[in-house]
N, C-alpha and C positions, 0 to 999 in steps of 0.2 A: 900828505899825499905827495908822489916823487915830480917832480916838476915834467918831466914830461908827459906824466898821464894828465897833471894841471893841463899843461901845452894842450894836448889831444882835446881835454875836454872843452877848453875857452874857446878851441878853432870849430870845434863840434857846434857848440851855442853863435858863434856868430853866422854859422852855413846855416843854420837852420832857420835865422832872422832874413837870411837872404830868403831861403825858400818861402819863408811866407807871404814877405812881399813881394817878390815875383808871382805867387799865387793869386794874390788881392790886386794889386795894381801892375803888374805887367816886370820888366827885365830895365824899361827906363830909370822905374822909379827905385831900384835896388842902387841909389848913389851911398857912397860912404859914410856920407853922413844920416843916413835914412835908416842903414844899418847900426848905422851904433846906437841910434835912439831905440830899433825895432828889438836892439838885444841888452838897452838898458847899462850900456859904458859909453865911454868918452870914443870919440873918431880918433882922439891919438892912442887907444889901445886898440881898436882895429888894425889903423897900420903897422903896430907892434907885431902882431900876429902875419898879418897880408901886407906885403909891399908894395901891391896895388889892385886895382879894381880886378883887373882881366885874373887874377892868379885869387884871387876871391871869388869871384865867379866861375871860377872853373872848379874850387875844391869845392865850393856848393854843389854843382853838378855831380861831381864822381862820388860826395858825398851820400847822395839821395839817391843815385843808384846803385851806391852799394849796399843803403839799407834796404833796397826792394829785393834786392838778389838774397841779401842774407836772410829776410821772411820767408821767400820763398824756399834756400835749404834749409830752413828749419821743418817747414811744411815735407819738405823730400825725406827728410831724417826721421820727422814723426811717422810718418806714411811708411817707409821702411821698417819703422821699428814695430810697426803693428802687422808686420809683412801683407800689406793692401798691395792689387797688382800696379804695373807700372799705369796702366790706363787712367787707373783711380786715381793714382797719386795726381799724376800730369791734369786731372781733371778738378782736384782740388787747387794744386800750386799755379796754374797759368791764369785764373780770374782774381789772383791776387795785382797782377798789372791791370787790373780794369776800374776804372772810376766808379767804384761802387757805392761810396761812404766821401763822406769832407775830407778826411784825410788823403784819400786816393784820388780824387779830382783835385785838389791843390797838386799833388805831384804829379799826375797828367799834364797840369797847364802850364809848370814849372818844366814838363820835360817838353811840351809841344812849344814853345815860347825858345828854349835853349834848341831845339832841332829847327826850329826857323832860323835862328842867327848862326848856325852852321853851314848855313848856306853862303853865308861872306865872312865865317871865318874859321881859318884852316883847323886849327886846336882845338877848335868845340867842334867840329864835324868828325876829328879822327879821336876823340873820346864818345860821340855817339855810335860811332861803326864799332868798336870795342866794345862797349856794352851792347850792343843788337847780337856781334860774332857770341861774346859770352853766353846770351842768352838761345842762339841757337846750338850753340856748342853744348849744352843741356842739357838739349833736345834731342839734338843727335847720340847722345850719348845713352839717352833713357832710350831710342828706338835700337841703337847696338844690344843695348842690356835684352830688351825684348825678345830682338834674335835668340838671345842665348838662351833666353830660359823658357821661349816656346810663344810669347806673346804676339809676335811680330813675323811673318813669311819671312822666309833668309833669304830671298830676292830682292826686300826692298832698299832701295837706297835712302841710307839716314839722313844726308843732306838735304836731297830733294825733298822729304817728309820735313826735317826740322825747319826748312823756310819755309815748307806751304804752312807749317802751324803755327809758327811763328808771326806770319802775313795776316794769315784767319785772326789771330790774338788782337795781334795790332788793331785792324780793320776793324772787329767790334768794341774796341777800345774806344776808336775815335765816334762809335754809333750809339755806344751807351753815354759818352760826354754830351754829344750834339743833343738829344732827346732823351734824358735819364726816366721820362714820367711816359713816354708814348707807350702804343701797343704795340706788338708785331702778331698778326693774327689776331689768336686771343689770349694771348700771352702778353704779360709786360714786356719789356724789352729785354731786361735783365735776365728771365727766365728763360726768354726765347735764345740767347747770346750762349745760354750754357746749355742749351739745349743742342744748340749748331755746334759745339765745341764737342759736347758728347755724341754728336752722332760720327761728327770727323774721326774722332778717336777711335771708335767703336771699330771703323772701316782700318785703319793703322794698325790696330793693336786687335785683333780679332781673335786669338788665339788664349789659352789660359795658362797661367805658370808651372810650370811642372815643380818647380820649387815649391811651391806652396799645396800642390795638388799630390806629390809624394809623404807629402806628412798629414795629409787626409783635409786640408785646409781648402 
């Protein structure tokens, strides 16, 4: 294997030893030494890797939210490739950021734990506004598409749509972590949450693809 893909992959296994223990016991207990036991080498091959804690913690961070984004364009590429409209797509790809499963509430508390300590410190606040801009940049881009191909009024403003749904996202993110087992109505919580997301959508994206409606689809 060429030693930088080595490199890539060692930095990759010990981000990911941070993620879990930031998941289980909090952002404290992610010390360098806690990490090389969680990833199974010596503390002096961390700091081989990481020259210290903060630059450790931070490529943990960028690390876990690039693997959300990247699930997520694979969800946008499958969804394209079976030409589904943009509404569907956006309504499968956005409850991938939702705590739905172990995996996705480990990275909720890992991401909500790194957005508190953004708050006193500069570097993790301006890689969390990067990844929020990324992610409504997305957004807006799937509501431009809409425009064009008939999904979407050519009045609306993309920005203004991609924060409010972006906010909505957020918002039941933080409703399905706090009570994943309650009802809403008489719905579980989790069905009600994608139910609210489909009804938003429905009203954004109101219109049907002429793309897809001119080949008889």
């Amino acid at each position: 294997m060429p030693r930088t893909a080595d490199h890539d992959l060692r930095r990759a296994q010990i981000a990911a030893a941070v993620q879990r223990i930031i998941a289980h016991a909090g952002f404290d207990a992610a010390t360098m030494a806690a990490v090389a036991r969680e990833a199974g080498i010596s503390v002096g091959l961390v700091q081989h890797y990481f020259t210290s804690k903060d630059e450790l913690l931070r490529y943990a961070y960028e690390r876990m939210t690039a693997d959300q984004l990247a699930r997520v364009g694979r969800l946008i590429a499958a969804g394209e490739a079976d030409r589904q409209p943009i509404r569907a797509i956006l309504l499968r790809c956005m409850p991938e950021l939702w705590p739905l499963d172990d995996a996705r509430r480990g990275e909720y508390r890992v991401g909500r734990v790194f957005l508190a300590r953004s708050l006193d410190n500069p570097t993790i606040a301006d890689l969390a506004r990067r990844t929020a801009a990324v992610v409504r940049a997305q957004i807006a881009r799937a509501v431009e598409n809409g425009k064009e191909c008939g999904e979407v009024e050519p009045d609306t403003d993309a920005e203004l749509a991609a924060t409010e749904l972006a906010a909505l996202t957020e918002g039941l993110a933080d409703d399905l972590y706090r009570e994943p087992g309650r009802a809403a109505g008489e719905r579980p919580v989790g069905d009600a949450a994608a139910a609210i997301l489909q009804a938003r959508l429905a009203v954004l994206f109101p219109g049907e693809c002429r793309h897809y409606s001119s080949t008889g689809r």
